[in-house]
N, C-alpha and C positions, 0 to 999 in steps of 0.2 A: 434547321428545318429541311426536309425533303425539296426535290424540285419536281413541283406538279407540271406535265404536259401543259402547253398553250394552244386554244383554239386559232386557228381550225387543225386539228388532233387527228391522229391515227389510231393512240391507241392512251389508254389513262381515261376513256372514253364515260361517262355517263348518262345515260338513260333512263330518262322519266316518262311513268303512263300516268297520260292525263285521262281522266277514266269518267269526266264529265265536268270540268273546269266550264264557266262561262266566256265570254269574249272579253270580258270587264275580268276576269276574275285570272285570265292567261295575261291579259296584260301588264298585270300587278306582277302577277308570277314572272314575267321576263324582264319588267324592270328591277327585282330580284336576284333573279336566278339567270342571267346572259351570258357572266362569263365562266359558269360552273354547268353547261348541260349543252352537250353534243345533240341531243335524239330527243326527241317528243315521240312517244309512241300514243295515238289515241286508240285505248284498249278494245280489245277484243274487239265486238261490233258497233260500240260507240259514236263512230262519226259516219252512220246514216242515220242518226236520229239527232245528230246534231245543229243543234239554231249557227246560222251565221258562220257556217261552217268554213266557207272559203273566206271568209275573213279572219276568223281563226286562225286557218294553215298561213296566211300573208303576214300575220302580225307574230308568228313566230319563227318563219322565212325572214322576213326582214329582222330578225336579230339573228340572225346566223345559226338556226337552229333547222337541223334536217327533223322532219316530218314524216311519219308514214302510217300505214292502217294499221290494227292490231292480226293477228295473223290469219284472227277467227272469219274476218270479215272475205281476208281471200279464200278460204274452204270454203265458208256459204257458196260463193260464186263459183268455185270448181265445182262441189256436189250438183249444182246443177248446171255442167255444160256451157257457163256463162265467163268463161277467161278471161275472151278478147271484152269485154263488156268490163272485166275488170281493168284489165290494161290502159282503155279508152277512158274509164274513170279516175284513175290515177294521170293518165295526160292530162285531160280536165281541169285537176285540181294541181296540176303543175305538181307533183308525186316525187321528188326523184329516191326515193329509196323504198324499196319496196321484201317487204317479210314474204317472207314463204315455208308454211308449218302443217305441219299433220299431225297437231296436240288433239283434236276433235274426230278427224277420221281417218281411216287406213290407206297410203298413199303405197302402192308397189315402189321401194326405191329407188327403182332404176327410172321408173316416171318421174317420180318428185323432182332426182336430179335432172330432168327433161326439163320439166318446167323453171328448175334455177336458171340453166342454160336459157331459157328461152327470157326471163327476167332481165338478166343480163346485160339485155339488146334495151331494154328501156330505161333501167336503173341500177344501184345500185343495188345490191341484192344480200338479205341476212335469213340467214333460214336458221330454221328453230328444231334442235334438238330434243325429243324427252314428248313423253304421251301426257295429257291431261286427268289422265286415267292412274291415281294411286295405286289402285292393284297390277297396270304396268310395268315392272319392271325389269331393268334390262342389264346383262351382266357388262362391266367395264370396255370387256371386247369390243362389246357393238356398239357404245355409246364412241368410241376410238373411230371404227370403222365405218361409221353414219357420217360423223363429226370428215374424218379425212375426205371421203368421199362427196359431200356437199362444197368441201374448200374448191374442191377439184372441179368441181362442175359448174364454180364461178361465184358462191359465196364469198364476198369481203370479209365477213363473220359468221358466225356461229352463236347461236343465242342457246343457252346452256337451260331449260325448261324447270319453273317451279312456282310458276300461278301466280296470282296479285298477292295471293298469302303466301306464297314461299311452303309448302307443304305437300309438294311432289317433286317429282324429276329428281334433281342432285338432293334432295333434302326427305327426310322422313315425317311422317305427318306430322308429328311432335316442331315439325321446323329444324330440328340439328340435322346439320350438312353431313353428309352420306362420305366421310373424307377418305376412304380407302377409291372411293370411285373418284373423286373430284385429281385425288393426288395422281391416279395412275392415267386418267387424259390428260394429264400436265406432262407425263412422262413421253406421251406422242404429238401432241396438238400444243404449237406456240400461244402461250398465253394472249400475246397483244392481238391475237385470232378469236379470242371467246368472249362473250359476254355474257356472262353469271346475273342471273338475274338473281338478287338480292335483297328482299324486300324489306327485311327485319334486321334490325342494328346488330345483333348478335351475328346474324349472315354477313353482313358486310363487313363486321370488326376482323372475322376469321379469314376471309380472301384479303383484308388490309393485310394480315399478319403473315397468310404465306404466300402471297406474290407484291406488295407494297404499294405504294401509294399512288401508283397509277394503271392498278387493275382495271379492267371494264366490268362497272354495274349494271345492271337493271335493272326495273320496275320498279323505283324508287319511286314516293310519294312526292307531288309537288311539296310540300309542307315538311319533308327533311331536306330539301334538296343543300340548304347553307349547315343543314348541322351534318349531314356526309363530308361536305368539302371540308369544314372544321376537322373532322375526324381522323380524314385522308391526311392532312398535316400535323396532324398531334395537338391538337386546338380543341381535344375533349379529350373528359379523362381516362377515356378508354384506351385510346395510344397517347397519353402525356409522354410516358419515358419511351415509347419504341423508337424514337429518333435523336431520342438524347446523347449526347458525348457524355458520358458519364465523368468522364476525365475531368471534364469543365462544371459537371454542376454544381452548385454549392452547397444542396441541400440533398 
C-alpha cells in the first residue's frame, strides 16, 4: 500500500468545502473525517449567513483542521473598498489562513499579487487560479505565469479553479480534465504547490493516477471525504491494482 502523508502535512493535502453543514452536523463530520482533512473551506459566501459560526470554526480548530472563507466572500469585500474590514474579520474569527481569488471579478495582477503580499502579514495565504466564467479561458502560458507569479508573491499554494461542480477552470463543462493544460503546469509549477480542486470521482481518480497518492484535492464533499481516502490508497476499485506488486499477487 502507498504511504499517505501524516497531519499536520505539507503537501498529500485535502480539502473540503463545507457549503452549509450545521454545528451538530461538522461535528459528526470531524469525528469522521479528522485524520483525512487538512482544510475546511466554508464556500464561497457561506459563513456570513452562517448560525453558530464561531463555534463552527472552534470545533474544527480544535481538531486540527485549518479553516478559512471561500474566496467569494474576500471579493465581496474588496469590490467594495472594505479589506481592512475583511482582515479584522478574519482576526475576529481567529482566521489564520486566508484565500485570495478573482474567480468573480477582474483583479489587474500586479494588485492581486499586492494583496497576497499584503495577506501574508496575517496568514497563511492560497490564492486561486482560473475565472468563474466558463467562456474564460486561458492558454497554458498564463495559467504557468499567474500560477509562478502568486508563489512568488507569498502564496503557500495555489488552488487550481473548477467550481463546487468541477466544470470550469482545468476542466471542460462536460467535467473531463483539460490534460494537455493540467500536464504542461506540471512541467513548471511543483505539484506539492497546487491544489486541484476535484470534485467528481472521476477528477480525482485522474490526479490519483498522474501525480499519486498524495496529490492535493479540493472541494471535495463532506460525504466522500472516507471514500477519497479509500481511494487514495487502493481501498476502491478504481485504484485496487495501481499499487499492487504484481509479482506477489495471487490472483
Amino acid at each position: 500500500m502507498p504511504i499517505r502523508t501524516k497531519v499536520p502535512r505539507t503537501y498529500g493535502l485535502t480539502m473540503v468545502m463545507d457549503k452549509g453543514l450545521s454545528l451538530g452536523e461538522a461535528k459528526n463530520f470531524i469525528e469522521l473525517a479528522t485524520p483525512h482533512v487538512d482544510l475546511i473551506k466554508l464556500g464561497f459566501g457561506t459563513a456570513h449567513v452562517t448560525p453558530n459560526l464561531r463555534d463552527k470554526i472552534e470545533a474544527y480548530k480544535n481538531a486540527g483542521m485549518h479553516v478559512y472563507f471561500g474566496g467569494t466572500l474576500f471579493e465581496a469585500f474588496l469590490i467594495r473598498n472594505q479589506i481592512d474590514d475583511y482582515i479584522a474579520i478574519c482576526k475576529d474569527y481567529a482566521i489564520d489562513y486566508i484565500e485570495v481569488s478573482d474567480g468573480s471579478i477582474t483583479i489587474p495582477h500586479p494588485e492581486k499579487c499586492g494583496y497576497i503580499e499584503k495577506m501574508t502579514k496575517y496568514a497563511t495565504v492560497l490564492s486561486e487560479v482560473g475565472s468563474k466564467d466558463a467562456t474564460n479561458i486561458m492558454a497554458p502560458y498564463k495559467w504557468i505565469e499567474l500560477m509562478s507569479a502568486e508563489l512568488e508573491a507569498g502564496s503557500s499554494y495555489v488552488i487550481a479553479e473548477a467550481r463546487e461542480a468541477g466544470n470550469v477552470g482545468i476542466y471542460r463543462g462536460t467535467g473531463e480534465v483539460r490534460e494537455g493544460l493540467v500536464q504542461e503546469i506540471l512541467t513548471k509549477i511543483p505539484h506539492e504547490k497546487i491544489i486541484w480542486e476535484a470534485p467528481q470521482k472521476a477528477q480525482q481518480l485522474y490526479f490519483l493516477n498522474l501525480i499519486g497518492c498524495n496529490v492535493n484535492l479540493g472541494n471535495i464533499a463532506p460525504s466522500e471525504i472516507l471514500a477519497l481516502e479509500a481511494m487514495r490508497i487502493g481501498l476502491r476499485g478504481d485504484t485496487f491494482r495501481l499499487y499492487l506488486d504484481k509479482d506477489k499477487a495471487i490472483y
